[in-house]
N, C-alpha and C positions, 0 to 999 in steps of 0.2 A: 504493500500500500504506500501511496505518495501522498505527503500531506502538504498543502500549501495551507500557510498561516496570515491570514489576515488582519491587520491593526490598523482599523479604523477613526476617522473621522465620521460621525454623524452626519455631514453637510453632504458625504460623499457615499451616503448609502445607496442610492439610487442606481449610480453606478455601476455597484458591486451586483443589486440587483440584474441589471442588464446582462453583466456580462456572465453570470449563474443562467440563467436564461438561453444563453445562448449556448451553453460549452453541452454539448451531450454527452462529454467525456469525464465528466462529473458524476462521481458515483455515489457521494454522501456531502450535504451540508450540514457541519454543526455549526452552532450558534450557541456563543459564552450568553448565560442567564444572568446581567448583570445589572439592569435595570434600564440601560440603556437599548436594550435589543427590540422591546414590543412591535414599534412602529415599521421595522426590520422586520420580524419576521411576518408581520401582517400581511406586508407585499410579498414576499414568499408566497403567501398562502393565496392570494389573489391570483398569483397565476400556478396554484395545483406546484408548486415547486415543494417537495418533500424536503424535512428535515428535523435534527432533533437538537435538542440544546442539552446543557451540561452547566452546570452553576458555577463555576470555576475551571481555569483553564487547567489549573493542576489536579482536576482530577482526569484529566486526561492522560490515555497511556503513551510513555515515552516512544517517541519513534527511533527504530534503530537506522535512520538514515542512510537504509538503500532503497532507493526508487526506484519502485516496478510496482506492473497492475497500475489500480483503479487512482484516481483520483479523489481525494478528501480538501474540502476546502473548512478549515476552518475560522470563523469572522468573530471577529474580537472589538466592542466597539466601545471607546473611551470617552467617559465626561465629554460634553461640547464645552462647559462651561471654562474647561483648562486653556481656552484660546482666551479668555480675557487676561492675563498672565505667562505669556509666552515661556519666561524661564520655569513656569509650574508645569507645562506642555512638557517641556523639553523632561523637566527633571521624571514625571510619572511616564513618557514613553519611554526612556533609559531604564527607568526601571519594571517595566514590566516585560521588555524584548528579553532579558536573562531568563524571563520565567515561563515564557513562550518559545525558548529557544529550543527546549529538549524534546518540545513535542510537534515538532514539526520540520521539514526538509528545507522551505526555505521560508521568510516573512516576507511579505510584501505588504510594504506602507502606504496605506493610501492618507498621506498627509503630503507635503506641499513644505518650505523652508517655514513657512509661518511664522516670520518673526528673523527671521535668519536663523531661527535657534536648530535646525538638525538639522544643517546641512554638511555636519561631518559625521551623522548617523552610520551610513554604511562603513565608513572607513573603522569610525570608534567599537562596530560590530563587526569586525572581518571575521569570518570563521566558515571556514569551507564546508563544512557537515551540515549546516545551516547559515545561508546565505541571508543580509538583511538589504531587500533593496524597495529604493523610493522611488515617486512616480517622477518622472524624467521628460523631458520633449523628444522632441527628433534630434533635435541639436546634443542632445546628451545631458541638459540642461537641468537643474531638478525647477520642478513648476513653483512659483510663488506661492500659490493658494488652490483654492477651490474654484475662484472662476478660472486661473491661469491654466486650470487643469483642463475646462469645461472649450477655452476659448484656443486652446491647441498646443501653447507655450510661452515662452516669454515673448518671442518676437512679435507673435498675435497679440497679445496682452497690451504690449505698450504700444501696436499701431488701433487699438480699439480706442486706448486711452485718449492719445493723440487726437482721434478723429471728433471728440467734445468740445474739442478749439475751448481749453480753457474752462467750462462750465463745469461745477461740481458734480459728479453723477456717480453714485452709489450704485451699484451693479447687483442685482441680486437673484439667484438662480432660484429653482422651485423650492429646496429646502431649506436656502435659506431665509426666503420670504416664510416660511411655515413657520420659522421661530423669530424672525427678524421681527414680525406684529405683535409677539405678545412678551418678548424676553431679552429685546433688542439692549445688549449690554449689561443685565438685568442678574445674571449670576449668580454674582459677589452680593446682591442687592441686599442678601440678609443678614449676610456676616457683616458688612457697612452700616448697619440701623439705618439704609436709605428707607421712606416711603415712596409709594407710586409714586406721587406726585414731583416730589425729591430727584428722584431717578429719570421722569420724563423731562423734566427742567433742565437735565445736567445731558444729557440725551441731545436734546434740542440746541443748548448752546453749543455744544460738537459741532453739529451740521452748520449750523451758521456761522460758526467761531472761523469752520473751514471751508465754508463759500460754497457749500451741498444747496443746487439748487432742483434738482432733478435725480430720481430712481429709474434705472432701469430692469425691464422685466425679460431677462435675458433669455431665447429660446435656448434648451438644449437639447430636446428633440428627444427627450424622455419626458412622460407624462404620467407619472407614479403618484405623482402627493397630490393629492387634491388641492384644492380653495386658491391656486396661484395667485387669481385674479384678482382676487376678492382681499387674499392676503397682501398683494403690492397696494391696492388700492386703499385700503385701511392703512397700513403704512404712511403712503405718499401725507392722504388726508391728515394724520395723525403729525407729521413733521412737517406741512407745508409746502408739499413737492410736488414737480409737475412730475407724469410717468409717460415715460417714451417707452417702445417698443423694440426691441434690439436682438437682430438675427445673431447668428454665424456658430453659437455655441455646437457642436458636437463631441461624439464619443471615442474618435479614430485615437487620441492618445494613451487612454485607458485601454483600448483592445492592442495597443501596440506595446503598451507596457504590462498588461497581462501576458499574452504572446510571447512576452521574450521571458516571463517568468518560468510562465509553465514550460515552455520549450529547453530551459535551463535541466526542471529537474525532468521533465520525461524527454527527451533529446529523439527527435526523428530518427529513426534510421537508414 
């Protein structure tokens, strides 16, 4: 059995979706029971995708890291709220890749530098029995984020940016408009004693402190989470934003960085 191990971001579940969906070569999905998984494996179940979850990743059995046979994906999905503190990101994916590392052939991170904070991840995890790698461009690049990942790579990224001539514009894909309405920076909101009202104040002078005149509702040509529309639009109305509509997002990065994983441990012959 081959196990690919997955360490998630929440913003990028949709993703992982698609590309389980697509691999017929897939013989079992687990899913860590971690509090963070519900809305994960919901969409599984939307589309008849079988699979069983496990409360903890260490109660999984060690892999003796020879790859052969079936394919196991296993999806491991972390706090969202660890993106409002980049070095808390960095320090809880450090430490949970040693505890993930024994039970699986290789990881694949679907996180982004986020902050610049893991973009020596692979190197600070070399280990050949268990490979640790991040999502990348074509260029070899590792992607900025979650839209960087959505909009192809960096070069895309910053020619999208560019073409705003200047005007603020918030970019915001399907899942992250699901959380972006009701949780937008919102975290930390209780360990701070913020109230709503506190946290939308401080919220709002962000965007305007930083010239955020406009949200976009970026297509990415998956259509998993509901209420998009309704979620930007609530948004925009909530912060004062016009919302434009904004093509070009697709998936060809994530299948080409799956592709080169999976090909890693089951290797054509």
């Amino acid at each position: 059995m081959t196990v690919m191990g997955i360490l998630a971001c929440k913003m990028l579940q949709d993703e992982i979706v698609y590309l389980i969906q697509k691999d017929s070569d897939i013989s079992e999905v687990i899913v860590i029971e971690n509090g963070e998984h519900e809305e994960f494996v919901q969409k599984l179940e939307s589309f008849n995708i079988s699979y069983r979850t496990v409360q903890d990743v260490k109660d999984l059995p060690d892999s003796d890291h020879n790859c052969s046979g079936c394919l196991t994906l296993v999806v491991w999905q972390l706090d969202l709220g660890l993106h409002e503190v980049p070095k808390m990101l960095k320090k809880r994916v450090y430490e949970e890749i040693p505890v993930f590392m024994p039970k699986a052939d290789a990881i694949f991170l679907f996180y982004g530098l986020c902050g610049n904070v893991l973009a020596d991840v692979e190197s600070d995890f070399k280990n050949d029995a268990c490979p640790v790698i991040i999502l990348r461009d074509k260029d070899g690049i590792i992607i900025d984020d979650c839209i960087g990942g959505v909009l192809g790579g960096r070069e895309e990224y910053a020619k999208v940016l560019k073409s705003f001539h200047g005007v603020g514009t918030f970019i915001l894909t399907p899942m992250y408009a699901s959380y972006a309405v009701k949780d937008f920076f919102g975290f930390g909101q209780a360990s701070a004693g913020f109230t709503d009202q506190q946290m939308f104040e401080l919220n709002k002078f962000m965007f305007e402190s930083s010239g955020y005149k406009q949200v976009a509702n970026l297509e990415t040509g998956l259509h998993y989470t509901p209420g998009v529309e309704e979620n930007i639009q609530s948004f925009a109305d909530k912060y004062q934003l016009d919302v434009i509509q904004m093509s070009g997002g697709h998936q060809r990065l994530f299948e080409d960085c799956y592709k080169k994983v999976k090909n890693r441990l089951m290797p054509k012959e």
